[in-house]
C-alpha positions as CSV (number, residue, x, y, z in Angstrom):
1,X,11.2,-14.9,-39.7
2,X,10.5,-11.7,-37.8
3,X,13.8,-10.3,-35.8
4,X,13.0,-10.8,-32.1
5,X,14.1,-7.4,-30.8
6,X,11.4,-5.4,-28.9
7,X,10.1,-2.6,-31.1
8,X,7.0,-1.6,-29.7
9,X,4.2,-2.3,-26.6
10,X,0.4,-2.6,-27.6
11,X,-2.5,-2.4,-24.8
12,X,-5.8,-3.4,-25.6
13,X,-8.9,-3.2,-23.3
14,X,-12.0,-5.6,-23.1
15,X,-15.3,-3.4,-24.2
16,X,-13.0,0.0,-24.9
17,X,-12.5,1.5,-28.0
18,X,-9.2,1.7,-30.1
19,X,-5.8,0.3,-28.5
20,X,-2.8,2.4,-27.3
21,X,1.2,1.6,-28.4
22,X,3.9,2.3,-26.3
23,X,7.8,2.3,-26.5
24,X,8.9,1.6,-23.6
25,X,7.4,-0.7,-20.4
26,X,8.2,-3.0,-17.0
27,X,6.2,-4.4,-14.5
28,X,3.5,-7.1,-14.6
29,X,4.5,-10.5,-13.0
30,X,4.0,-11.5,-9.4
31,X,5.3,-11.8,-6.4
32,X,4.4,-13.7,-2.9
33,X,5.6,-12.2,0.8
34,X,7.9,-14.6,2.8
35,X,6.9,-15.8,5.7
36,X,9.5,-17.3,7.8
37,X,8.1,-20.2,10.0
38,X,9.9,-21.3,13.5
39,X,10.3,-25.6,13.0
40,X,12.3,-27.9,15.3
41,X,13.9,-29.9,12.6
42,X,14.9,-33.9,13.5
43,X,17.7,-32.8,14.8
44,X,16.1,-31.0,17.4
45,X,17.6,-27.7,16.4
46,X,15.6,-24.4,15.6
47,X,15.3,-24.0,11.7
48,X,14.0,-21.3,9.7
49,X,11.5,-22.5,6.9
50,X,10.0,-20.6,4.7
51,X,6.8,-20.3,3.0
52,X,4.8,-18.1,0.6
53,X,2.7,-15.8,1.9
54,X,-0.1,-13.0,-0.1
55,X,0.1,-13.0,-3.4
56,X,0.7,-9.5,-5.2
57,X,0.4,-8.9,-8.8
58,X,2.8,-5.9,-9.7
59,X,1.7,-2.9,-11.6
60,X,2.1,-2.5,-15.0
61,X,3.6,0.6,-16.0
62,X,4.2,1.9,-19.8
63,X,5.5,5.1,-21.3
64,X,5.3,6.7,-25.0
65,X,5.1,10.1,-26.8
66,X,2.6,12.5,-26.1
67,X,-0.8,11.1,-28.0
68,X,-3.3,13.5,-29.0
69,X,-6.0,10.6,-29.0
70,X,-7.8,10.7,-25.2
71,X,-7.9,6.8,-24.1
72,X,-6.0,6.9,-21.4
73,X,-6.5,10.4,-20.5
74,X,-10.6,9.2,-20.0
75,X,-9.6,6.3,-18.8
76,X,-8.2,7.6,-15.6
77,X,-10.5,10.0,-15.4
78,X,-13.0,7.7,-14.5
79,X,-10.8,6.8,-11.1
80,X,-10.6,10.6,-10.4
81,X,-14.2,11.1,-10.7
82,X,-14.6,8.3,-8.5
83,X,-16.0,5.7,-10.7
84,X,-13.4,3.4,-10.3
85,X,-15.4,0.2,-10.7
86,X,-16.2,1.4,-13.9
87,X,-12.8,1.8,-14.6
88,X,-12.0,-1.3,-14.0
89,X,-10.8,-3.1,-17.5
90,X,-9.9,-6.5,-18.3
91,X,-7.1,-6.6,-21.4
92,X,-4.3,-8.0,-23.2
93,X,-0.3,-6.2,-23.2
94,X,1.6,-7.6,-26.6
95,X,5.1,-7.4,-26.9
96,X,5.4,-6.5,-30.8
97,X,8.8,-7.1,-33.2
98,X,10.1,-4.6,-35.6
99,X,7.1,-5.6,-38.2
100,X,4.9,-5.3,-35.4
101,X,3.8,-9.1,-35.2
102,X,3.5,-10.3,-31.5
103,X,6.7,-11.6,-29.7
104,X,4.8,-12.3,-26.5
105,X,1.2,-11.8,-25.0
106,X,-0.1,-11.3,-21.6
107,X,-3.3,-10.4,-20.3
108,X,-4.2,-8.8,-17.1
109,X,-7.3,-8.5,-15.0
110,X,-9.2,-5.3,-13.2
111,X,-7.1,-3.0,-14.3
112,X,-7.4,0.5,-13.8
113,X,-5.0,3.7,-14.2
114,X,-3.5,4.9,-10.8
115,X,-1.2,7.0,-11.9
116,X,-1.1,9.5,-15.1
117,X,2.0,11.9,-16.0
118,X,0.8,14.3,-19.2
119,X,3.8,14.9,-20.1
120,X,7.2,14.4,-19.1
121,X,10.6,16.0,-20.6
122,X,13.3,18.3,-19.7
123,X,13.6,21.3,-21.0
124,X,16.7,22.2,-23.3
125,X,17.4,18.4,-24.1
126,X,16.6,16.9,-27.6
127,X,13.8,14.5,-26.3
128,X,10.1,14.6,-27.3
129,X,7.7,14.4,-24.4
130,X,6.5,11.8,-22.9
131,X,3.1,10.4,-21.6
132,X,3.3,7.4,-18.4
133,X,0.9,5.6,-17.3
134,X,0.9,3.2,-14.3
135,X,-2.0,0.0,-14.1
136,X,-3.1,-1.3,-11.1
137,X,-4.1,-4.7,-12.1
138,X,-5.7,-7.8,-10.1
139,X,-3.9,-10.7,-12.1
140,X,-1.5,-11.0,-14.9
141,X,-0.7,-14.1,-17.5
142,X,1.6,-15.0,-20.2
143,X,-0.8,-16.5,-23.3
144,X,1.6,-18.5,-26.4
145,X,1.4,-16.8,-29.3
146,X,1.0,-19.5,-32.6
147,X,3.6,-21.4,-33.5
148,X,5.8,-20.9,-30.2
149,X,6.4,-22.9,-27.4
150,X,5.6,-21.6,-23.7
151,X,9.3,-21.3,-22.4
152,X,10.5,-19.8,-26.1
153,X,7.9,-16.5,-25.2
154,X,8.4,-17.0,-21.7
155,X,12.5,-16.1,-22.6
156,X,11.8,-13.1,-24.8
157,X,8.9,-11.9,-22.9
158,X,10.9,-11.9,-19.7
159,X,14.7,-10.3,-21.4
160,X,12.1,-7.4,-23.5
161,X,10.5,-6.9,-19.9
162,X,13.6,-6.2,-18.3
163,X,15.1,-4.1,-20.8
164,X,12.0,-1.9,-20.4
């Protein structure tokens, strides 16, 4: 059995070449506005109910060393050149263990790079550099991985996410 702790992030992308690893990542998930609603309850007192509103799929966003290989760098370029439908990229995030197998998978929709950091580091501290990336996407899902049960990934998914 593989030890469960986060070790590394893999993207891959629909119709794109190669796949990128990352070490560190948050985001993904949804959310829905609140909208608070005005009812006169049996009572006949003013109550308060609320309901969801528009759905919003949060951004994905992932950091690792600097990579000489382009990708992402070409990737995002297409959005800044203003080809940003062409950008757009269905794919899959996994969540990999210490021998690399897949803890978790989700997959995302429409994604596209809106934001791209080269390199980030402070000088004079003992730190490599590092590259960030940011993905707008238009839908995100948790997929079971063989032999687990939904909730089981659901659990480790969620506790890797937040330590991210």
């Amino acid at each position: 059995m593989s030890d469960k702790t986060m070790s590394r992030i893999q993207i891959k992308l629909d119709g794109r070449e190669g796949a990128a690893f990352f070490a560190e990542g948050s985001g993904g998930g949804s959310e829905n506005a609140v909208i608070e609603e005005q009812i006169v309850n049996a009572a006949r007192h003013v109550a308060i109910r609320k309901i969801p509103g528009h759905l919003k799929f949060n951004d994905i966003t992932l950091k690792r060393g600097v990579d000489p290989d382009k990708m992402l760098w070409d990737w995002r370029q297409q959005v800044v050149d203003g080809h940003f439908e062409e950008a757009r990229a269905n794919g899959t995030i996994q969540v990999l263990d210490s021998d690399l197998s897949p803890i978790a998978t989700f997959s995302f929709t429409n994604g596209w790079i809106s934001r791209y950091v080269a390199i980030a580091t402070h000088a004079g501290q003992d730190q490599a550099a590092v590259e960030e990336i940011t993905i707008a996407i238009e839908n995100f899902k948790i997929a079971t991985n063989a032999g687990q049960d939904q909730a089981a990934v659901e659990e480790i998914a969620i506790e890797n996410f937040k330590r991210g």
